[in-house]
C-alpha positions as CSV (number, residue, x, y, z in Angstrom):
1,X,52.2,-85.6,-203.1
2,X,50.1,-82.8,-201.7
3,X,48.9,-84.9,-199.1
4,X,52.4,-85.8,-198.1
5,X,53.2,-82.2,-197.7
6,X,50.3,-81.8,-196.0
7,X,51.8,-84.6,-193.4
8,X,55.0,-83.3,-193.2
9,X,53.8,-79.8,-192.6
10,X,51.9,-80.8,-189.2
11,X,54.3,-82.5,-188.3
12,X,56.9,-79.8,-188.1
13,X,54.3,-77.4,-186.2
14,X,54.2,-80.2,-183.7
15,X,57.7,-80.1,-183.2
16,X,57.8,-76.3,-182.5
17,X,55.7,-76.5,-180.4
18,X,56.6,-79.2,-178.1
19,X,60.1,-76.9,-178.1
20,X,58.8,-74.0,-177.1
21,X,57.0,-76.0,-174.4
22,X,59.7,-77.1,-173.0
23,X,61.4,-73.7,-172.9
24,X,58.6,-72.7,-170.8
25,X,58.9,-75.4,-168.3
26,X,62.8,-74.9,-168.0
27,X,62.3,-71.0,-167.2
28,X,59.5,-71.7,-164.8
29,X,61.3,-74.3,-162.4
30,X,64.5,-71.5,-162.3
31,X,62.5,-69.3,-160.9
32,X,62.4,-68.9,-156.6
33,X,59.7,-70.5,-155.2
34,X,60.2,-68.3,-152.0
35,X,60.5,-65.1,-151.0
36,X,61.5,-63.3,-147.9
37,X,58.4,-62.2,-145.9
38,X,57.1,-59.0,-146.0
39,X,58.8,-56.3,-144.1
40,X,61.8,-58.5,-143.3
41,X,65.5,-56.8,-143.3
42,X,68.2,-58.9,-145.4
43,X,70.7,-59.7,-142.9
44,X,74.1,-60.7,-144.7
45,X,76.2,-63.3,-143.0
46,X,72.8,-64.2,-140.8
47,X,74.6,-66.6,-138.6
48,X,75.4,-64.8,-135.5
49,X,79.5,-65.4,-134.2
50,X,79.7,-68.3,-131.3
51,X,82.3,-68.3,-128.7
52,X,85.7,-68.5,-129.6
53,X,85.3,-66.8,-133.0
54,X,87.7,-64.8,-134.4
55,X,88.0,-60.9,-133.6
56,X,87.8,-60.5,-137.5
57,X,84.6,-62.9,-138.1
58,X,83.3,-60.9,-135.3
59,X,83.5,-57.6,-136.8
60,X,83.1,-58.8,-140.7
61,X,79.0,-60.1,-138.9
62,X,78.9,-56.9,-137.3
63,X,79.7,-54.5,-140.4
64,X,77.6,-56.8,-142.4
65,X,74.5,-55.6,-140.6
66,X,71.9,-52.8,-142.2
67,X,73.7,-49.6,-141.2
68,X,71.3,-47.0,-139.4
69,X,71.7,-42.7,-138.4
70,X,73.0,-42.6,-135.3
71,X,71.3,-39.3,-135.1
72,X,68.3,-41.1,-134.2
73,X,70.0,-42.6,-130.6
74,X,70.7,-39.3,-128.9
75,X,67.8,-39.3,-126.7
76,X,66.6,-41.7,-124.2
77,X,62.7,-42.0,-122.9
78,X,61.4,-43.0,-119.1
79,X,57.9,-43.0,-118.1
80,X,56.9,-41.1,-121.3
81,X,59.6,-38.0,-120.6
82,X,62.4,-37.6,-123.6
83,X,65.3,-36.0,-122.2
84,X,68.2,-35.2,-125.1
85,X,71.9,-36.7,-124.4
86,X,73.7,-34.9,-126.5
87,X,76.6,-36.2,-128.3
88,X,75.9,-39.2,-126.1
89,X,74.1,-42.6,-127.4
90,X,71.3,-44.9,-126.0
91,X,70.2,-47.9,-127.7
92,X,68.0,-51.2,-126.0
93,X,68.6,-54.3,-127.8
94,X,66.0,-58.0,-127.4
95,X,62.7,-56.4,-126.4
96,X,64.5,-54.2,-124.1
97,X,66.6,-56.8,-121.6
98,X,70.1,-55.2,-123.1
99,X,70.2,-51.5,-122.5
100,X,73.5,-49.6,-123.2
101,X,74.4,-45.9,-123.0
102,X,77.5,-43.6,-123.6
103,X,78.2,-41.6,-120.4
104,X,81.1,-39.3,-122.0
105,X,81.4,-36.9,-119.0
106,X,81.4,-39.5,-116.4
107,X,82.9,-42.6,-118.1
108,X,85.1,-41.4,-121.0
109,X,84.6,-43.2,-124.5
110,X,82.9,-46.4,-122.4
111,X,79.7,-48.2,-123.2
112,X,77.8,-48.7,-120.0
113,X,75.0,-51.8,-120.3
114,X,72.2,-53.3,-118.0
115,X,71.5,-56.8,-119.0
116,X,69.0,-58.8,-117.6
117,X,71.0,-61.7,-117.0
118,X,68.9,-65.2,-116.3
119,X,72.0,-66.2,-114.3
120,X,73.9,-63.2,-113.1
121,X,77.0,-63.1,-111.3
122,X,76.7,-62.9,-107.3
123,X,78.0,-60.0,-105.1
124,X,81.6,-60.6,-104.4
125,X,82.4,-60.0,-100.7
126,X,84.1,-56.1,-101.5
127,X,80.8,-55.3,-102.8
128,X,78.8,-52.2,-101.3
129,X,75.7,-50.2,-101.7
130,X,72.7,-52.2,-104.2
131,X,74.1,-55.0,-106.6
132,X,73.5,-54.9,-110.1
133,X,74.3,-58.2,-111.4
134,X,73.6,-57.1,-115.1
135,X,75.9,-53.9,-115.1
136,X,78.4,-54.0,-117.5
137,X,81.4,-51.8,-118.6
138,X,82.8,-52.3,-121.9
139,X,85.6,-49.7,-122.8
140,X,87.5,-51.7,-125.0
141,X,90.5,-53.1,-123.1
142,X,88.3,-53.8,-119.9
143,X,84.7,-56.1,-119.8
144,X,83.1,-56.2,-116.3
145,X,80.2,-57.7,-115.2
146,X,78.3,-56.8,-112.2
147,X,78.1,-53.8,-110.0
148,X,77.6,-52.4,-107.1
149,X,75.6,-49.4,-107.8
150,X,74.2,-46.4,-105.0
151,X,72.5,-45.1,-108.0
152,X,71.4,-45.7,-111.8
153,X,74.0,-43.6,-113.3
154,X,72.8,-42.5,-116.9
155,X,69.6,-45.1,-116.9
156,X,68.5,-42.5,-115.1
157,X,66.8,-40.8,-117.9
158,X,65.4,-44.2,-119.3
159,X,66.1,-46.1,-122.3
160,X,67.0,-45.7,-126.1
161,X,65.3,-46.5,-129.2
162,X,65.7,-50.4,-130.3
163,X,67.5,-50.7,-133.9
164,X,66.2,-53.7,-135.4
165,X,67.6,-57.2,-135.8
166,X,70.0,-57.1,-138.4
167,X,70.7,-53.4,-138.0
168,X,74.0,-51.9,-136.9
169,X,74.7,-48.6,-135.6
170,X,78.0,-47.3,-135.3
171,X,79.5,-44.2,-132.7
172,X,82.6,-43.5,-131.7
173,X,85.2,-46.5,-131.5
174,X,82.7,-48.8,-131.3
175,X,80.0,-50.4,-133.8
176,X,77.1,-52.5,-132.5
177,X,74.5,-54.7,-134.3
178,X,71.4,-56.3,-133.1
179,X,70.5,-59.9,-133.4
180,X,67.8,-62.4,-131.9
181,X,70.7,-63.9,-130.3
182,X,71.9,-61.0,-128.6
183,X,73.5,-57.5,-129.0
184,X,77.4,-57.4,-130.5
185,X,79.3,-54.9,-130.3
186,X,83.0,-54.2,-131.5
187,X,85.7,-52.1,-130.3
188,X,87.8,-50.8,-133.3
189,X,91.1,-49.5,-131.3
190,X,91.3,-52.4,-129.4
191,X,89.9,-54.8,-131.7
192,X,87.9,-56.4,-128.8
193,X,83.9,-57.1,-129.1
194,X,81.6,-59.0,-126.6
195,X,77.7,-60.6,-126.9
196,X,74.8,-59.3,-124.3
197,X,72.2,-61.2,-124.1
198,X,70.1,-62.9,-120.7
199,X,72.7,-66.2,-121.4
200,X,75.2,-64.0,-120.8
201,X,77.8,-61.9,-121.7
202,X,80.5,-63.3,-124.0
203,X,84.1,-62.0,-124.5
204,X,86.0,-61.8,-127.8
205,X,89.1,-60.8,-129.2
206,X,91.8,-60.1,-126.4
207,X,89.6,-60.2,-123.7
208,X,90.5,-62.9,-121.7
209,X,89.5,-63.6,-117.9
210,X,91.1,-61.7,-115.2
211,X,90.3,-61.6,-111.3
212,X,87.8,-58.7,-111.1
213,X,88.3,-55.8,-109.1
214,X,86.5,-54.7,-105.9
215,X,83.2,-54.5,-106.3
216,X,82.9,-56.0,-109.9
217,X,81.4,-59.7,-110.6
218,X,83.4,-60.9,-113.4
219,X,86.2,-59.4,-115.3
220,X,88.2,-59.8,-118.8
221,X,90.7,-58.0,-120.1
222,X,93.1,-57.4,-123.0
């Protein structure tokens, strides 16, 4: 009898612990096996909007970005020289081939861009003075694309900071966010956005083509 009790003893140990066992395992393979790298920003909604996405997808990816302070965009920086702008932004966006300003005293509540556009519209026949394929104007109701420039405008005093991808910085009516397929940025009262990038600039939202004005490249509008 003792011996028997003996048996059964062991044998209930062994069952324990091929239980807990078990347990373990289960716990282990529920655990993530990756993990974003070091330093990286989560970027809800990751997938940047193609064309012909809705204004609403547009500005849902846009919002969904890493707010930043603005308050850090107020100056912009040429050949080492920091000159203040006031109430005025600058930004650059994609190692510096999308830079965009706010000109308030010359261009109203406007964002002004220079793009370095691989294929950039050509200078219409009205066109005058230097051509500046990759100016754009974005105020909201009116995108236009290409220039013809007798001087640099606000680039003037240089370039802005560069927010990070995934970041978004909001001013005004607008709010922009950064992204390794280009910079998007939304325009609340007119609920209009468009994509800069060297592939191009992309309208969404009312904008729709419309024959450009003298002077201008290409044109949309709501």
């Amino acid at each position: 009898m003792r011996v028997a009790a003996l048996i059964a003893v062991s044998l209930l140990v062994a069952g324990c612990s091929h239980t807990v066992s078990g347990h373990s395992q289960q716990t282990q393979s529920t655990t993530p096996t990756s993990a974003a790298p070091s330093g990286s920003r989560p970027s809800p909604g990751s997938i940047a909007p193609a064309a012909g996405a809705a204004i609403s997808d547009v500005i849902g990816w846009i919002e969904a970005g890493h707010p930043v302070d603005a308050g850090h965009y107020h100056n912009a920086t040429r050949d080492g020289a920091t000159t203040p702008l006031g109430d005025d932004i600058a930004f650059t966006a994609m190692a510096g081939k999308v830079s965009c300003m706010t000109d308030a005293k010359h261009t109203g509540s406007a964002l002004l861009c220079l793009v370095d556009l691989t294929n950039p519209p050509p200078p219409p026949a009205t066109s005058y003075g230097e051509w500046k394929g990759g100016w754009v104007d974005f105020d909201g109701v009116n995108l236009q694309v290409g220039a013809s420039r007798a001087d640099p405008g606000p680039f003037l005093n240089g370039n802005g900071p560069e927010p990070a991808n995934g970041d978004s910085l909001s001013f005004g009516d607008y709010r922009c966010r950064a992204d390794h397929a280009g910079l998007f940025c939304a325009n609340y009262a007119h609920q209009s956005a468009a994509r800069f990038s060297p592939a191009g600039v992309q309208p969404f939202g009312c904008l729709r083509p419309t024959p450009p004005p003298d002077g201008v490249g290409a044109a949309f509008s709501c």
